[in-house]
ROBA-513010 format. One record per residue (C-alpha): x, y, z. Coordinates in steps of 0.1 Angstrom, whole numbers. Each point is the difference from the previous one (the first is absolute). Layout:
// residues N
> X / Y / Z
...
//
This chain:
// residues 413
> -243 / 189 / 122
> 25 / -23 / 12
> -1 / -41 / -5
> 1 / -19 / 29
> 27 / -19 / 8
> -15 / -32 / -8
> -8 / 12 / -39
> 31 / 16 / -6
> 23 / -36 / 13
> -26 / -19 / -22
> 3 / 23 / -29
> 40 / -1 / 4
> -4 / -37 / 7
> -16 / -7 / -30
> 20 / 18 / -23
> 35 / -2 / 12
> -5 / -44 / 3
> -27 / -8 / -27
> 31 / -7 / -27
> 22 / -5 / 34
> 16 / -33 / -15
> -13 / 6 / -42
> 23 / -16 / -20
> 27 / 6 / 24
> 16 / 30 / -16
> -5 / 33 / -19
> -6 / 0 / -37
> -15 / -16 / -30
> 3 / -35 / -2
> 15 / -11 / 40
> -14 / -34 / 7
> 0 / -10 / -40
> 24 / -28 / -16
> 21 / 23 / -17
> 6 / -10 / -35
> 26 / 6 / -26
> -12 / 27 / -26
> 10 / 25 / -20
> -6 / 36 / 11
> -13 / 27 / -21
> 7 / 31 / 0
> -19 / 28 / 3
> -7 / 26 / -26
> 5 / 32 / 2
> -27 / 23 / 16
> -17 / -37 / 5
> -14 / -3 / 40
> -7 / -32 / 18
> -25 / -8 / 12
> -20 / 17 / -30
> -20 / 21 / 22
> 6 / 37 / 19
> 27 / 3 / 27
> -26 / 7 / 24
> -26 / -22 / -6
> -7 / -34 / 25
> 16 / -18 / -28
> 33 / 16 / 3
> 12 / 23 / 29
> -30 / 12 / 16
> -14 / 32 / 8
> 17 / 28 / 10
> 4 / 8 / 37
> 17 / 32 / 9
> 32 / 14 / -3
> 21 / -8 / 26
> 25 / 24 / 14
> 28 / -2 / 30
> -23 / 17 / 26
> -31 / -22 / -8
> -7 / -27 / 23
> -1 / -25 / -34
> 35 / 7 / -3
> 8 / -30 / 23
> -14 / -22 / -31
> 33 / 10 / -15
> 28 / -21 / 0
> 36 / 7 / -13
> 15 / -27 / -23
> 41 / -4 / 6
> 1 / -29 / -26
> 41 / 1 / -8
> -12 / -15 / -37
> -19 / 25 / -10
> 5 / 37 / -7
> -20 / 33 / 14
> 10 / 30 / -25
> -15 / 18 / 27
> 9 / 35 / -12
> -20 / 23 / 22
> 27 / -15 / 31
> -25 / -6 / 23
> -4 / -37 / -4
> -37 / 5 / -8
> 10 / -22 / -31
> 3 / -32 / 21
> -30 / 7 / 24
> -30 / -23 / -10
> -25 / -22 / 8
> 8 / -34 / 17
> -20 / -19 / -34
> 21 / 24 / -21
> 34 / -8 / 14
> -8 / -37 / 0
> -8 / 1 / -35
> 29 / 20 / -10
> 28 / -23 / 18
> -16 / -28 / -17
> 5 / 19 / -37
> 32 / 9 / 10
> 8 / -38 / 7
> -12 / -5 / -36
> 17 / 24 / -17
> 32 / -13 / 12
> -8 / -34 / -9
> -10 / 12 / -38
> 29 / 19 / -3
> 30 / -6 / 23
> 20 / 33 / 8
> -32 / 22 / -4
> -21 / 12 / 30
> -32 / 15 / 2
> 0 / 41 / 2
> -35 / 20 / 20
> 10 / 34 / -21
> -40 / 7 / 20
> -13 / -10 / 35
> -21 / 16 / 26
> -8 / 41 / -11
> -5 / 22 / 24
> 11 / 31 / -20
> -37 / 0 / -21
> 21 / -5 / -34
> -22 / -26 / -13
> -39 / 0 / -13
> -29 / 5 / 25
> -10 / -31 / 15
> 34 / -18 / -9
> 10 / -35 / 19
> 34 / 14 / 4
> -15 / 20 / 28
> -10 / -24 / 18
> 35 / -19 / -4
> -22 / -27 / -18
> 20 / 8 / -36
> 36 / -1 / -14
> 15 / 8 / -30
> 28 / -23 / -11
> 25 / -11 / -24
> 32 / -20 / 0
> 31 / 15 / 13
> 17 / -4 / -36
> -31 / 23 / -12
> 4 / -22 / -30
> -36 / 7 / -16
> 0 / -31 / -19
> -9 / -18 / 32
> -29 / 20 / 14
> -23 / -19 / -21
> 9 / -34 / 18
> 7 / 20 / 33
> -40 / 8 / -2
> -7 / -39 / -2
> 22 / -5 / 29
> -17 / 23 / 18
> -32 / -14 / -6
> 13 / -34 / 9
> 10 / 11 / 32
> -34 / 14 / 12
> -2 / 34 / -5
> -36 / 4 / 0
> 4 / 25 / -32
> 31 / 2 / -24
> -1 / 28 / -30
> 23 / 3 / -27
> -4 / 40 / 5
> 28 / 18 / -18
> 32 / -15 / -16
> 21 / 15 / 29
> -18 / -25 / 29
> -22 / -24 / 8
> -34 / 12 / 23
> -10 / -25 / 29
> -23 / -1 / 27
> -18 / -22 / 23
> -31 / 0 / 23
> 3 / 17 / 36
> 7 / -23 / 28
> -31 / -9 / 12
> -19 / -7 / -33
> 33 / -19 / -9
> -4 / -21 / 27
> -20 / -33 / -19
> 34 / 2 / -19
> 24 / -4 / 28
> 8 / -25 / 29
> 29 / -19 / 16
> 15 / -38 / 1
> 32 / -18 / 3
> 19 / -20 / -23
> -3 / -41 / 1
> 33 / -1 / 9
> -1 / 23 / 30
> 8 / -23 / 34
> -26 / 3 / 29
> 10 / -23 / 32
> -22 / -27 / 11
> -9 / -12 / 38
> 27 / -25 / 0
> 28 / 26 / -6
> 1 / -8 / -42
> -3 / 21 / -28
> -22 / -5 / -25
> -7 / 19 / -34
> -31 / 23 / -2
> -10 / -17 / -27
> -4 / -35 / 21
> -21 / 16 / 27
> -33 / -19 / 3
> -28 / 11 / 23
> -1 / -11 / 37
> 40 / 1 / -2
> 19 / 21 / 30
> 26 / 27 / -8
> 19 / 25 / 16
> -18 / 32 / 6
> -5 / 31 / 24
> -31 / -3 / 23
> -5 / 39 / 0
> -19 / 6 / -36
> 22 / 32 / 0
> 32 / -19 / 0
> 5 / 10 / 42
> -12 / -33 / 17
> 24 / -33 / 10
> 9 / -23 / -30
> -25 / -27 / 1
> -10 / -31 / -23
> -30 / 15 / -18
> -24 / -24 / -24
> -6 / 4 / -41
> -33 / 7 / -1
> -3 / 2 / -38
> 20 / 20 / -26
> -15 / 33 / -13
> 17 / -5 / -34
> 24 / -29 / -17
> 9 / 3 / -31
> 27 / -28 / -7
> 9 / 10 / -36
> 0 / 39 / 4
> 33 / 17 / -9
> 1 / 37 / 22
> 20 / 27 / 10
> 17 / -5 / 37
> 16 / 24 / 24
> 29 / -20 / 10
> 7 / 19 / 31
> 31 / -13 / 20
> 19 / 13 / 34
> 31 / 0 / 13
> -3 / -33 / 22
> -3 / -14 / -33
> -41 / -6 / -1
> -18 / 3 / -28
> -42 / 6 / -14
> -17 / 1 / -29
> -35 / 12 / -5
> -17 / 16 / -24
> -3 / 37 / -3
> -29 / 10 / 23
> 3 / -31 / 21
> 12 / 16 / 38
> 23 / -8 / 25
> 12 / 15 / 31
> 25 / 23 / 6
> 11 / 15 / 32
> -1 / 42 / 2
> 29 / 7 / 23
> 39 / -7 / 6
> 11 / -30 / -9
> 24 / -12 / 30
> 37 / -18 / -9
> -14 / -29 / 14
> -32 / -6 / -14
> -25 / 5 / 29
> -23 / 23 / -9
> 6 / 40 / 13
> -28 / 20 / 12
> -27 / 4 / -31
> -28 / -15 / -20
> -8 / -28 / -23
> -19 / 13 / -30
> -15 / -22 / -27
> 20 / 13 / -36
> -9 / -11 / -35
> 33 / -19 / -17
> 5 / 26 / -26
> 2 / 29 / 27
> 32 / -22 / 19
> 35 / 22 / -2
> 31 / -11 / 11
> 7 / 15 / 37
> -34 / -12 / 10
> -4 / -26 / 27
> -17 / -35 / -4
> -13 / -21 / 24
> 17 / -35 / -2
> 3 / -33 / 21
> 28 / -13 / 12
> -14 / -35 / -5
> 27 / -20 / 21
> -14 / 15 / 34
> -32 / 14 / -14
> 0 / 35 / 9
> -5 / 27 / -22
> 24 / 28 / -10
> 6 / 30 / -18
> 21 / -1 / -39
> 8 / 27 / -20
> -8 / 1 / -37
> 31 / 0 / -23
> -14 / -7 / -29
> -33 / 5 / -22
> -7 / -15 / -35
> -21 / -11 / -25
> -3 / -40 / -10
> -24 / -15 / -23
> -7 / -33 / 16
> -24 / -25 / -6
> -29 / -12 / 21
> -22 / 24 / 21
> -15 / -13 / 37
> -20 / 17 / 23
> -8 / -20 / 33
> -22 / 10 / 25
> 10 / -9 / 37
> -23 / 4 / 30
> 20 / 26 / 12
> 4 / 16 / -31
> 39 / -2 / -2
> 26 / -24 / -9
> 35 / 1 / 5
> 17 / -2 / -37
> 34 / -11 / -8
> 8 / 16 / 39
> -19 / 31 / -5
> -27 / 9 / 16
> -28 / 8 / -25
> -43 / 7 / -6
> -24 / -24 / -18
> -11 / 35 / -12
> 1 / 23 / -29
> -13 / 32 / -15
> 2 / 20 / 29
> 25 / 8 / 19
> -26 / -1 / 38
> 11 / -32 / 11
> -24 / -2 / 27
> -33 / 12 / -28
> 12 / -30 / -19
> -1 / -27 / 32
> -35 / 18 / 7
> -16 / -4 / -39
> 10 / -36 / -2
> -17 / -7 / 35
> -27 / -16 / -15
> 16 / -26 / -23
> 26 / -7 / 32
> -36 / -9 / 20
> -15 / -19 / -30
> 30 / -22 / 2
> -3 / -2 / 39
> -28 / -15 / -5
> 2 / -24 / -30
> 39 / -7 / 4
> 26 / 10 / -24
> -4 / 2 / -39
> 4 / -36 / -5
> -5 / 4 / -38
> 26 / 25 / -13
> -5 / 17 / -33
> 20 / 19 / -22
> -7 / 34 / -8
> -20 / 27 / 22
> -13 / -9 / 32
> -42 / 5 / -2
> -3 / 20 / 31
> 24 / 26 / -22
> -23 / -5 / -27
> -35 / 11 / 18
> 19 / 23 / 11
> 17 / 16 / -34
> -34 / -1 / -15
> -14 / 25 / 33
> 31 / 18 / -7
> -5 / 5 / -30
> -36 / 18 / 0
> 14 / 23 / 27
> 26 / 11 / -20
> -20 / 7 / -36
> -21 / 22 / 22
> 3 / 40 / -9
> -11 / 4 / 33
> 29 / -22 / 23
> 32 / 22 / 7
> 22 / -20 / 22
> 20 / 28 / 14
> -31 / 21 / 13
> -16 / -14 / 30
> -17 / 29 / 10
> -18 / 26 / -21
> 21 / 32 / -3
//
């Protein structure tokens, strides 16, 4: 029997924004002070969290294997991460092929292990199987699990490269064998109260009067730059700060710095999107026949196309992406416009995260957009997660510890 439309956008609604904006970025400890301690590492054969891989408390269930001609092969993404290695000895690539919480995870390890030991890089010797060599039931066919160790293969360090690993999110780290490290984190959607998007307080959003002004200096009621279509299409306009869905001053994160060739440049967290166009890229900026499509930060390559404004005659153009890194920055900000788009440090970007439907994300935060309609904008600012985000994380939630709730099937087979 088939949902009707109405369940199955409230059902995606629900779980792809309930942790929309929680804590601003994927893993343990995002939208914490981060504090000086000392790590410890793991023992061997020792698991963290102390429970089984595919419990609630760790990965999650398992949801079917996932092969190249199934339609859940889409929830694959490859990971071309220059500071990282793929052993990948079957040639097929299938090695860097995983889940988008997967790949963020392991960029963020392989950030770590660079800082811990400078000249080392992080090694995937397992990704994504679709050969059947592993146990029934096993995470790595669902590209949900790798198997890792440092590209010295210097054994000494896999203890410690287990802490890292745990540090960095992965839902479920095991000290398996001595040859490598086993890691593996929830699917996608149950990941989701773990994931979400902001800027950095230092990020420059331009003001009615022509100004910049940092993120982190925003105040509700204030006018900034933004793109009157919620899907990134429409005129520039002024748009008003209705609130912030998540500000966490103090929070050191992960950014994609992504920068283009006209010399712009954005940071945002991980799952945070922004808008890309799908099409030729013309000499002179104007956009060539295509689309605009709403993009999570980590999924941006060089070659691809932002949208940017040329601020001294207010139009917008097209910029290709040069460059993509990785910058821990400090400071995490997630404003909330009317329009549900601001224009950040010339690029045109969402308020959204989580998803990348740019147009479901406009639609689920309808309600809080009205709310302050009504009452006026958010005139006392918090820090930390947004309520609305809360109510719904907590919704969220319950749907997602439900054996019955597969997000994928909409219809009975």
């Amino acid at each position: 029997m088939r949902l009707s439309t109405a369940a199955a956008l409230l059902t995606g609604f629900i779980l792809a924004f309930s942790p929309a904006f929680d804590s601003c970025g994927p893993g343990r400890g995002y939208g914490k002070r981060r504090t000086t301690r000392k790590l410890t590492p793991l023992a061997y054969k020792q698991f963290s969290p102390n429970v089984a891989e595919k419990t609630l408390g760790a990965s999650g269930r398992y949801e079917g294997k996932i092969t190249r001609s199934s339609e859940r092969f889409k929830e694959l993404t490859p990971n071309y991460n220059p500071d990282i290695i793929f052993k990948d000895e079957e040639n097929t690539g299938a090695d860097r092929m995983m889940t988008q919480r997967c790949k963020d995870k392991l960029n963020s390890l392989g950030i770590s292990v660079m800082n811990l030991w400078p000249g080392v890089r992080l090694r995937v010797t397992e990704g994504w199987d679709e050969d059947g060599h592993h146990s029934e039931e096993s995470l790595h066919y669902e590209g949900r699990a790798v198997d890792i160790t440092t590209s010295d293969r210097d054994r000494k360090k896999y203890a410690m490269l287990a802490r890292l690993a745990v540090e960095a999110g992965f839902d479920w780290v095991y000290y398996e064998s001595k040859g490598h490290i086993h890691c593996s984190v929830k699917s996608d959607h149950s990941a989701a109260i773990n994931t979400g998007g902001c800027f950095p307080g230092e990020a420059l959003v331009t003001m009615e009067d022509g100004t910049h002004r940092p993120i982190r200096d925003l105040r509700a009621g204030d006018l900034v730059l933004a793109s009157m279509g919620s899907d990134g299409t429409g005129d520039l306009v002024y748009s008003e700060v209705l609130t912030f869905l998540d500000r966490s001053p103090s929070a050191q994160k992960h950014f994609y710095v992504i920068s283009t060739e006209d010399g712009a440049n954005v940071s945002l967290t991980a799952a945070h999107l922004l808008f890309v166009w799908v099409g030729n890229c013309s000499i002179g900026g104007q956009p060539m026949p295509g689309v605009l499509r709403a993009i999570f930060a980590s999924d941006a390559q060089p070659g691809q196309c932002l949208l940017i404004v040329d601020e001294g005659e207010l139009r917008k153009r097209v910029s290709r992406i040069t460059r993509v890194e990785v910058r821990e920055d400090q400071g995490v900000f997630a404003p909330l416009t009317a329009h549900g788009t601001l224009v950040v440090n010339g690029v045109v970007s969402s308020c959204y995260a989580a998803v990348n439907k740019q147009r479901l994300a406009h639609w689920a935060f309808a309600p809080l957009r009205l709310l302050y309609r009504w009452t006026g904008p958010d005139r006392i600012l918090k820090n930390g997660l947004h309520w609305y985000s809360h109510v719904l994380l907590s919704v969220g939630t319950l749907l997602l510890d439900s054996e019955l709730f597969h997000p994928w099937a909409l219809e009975e087979n």
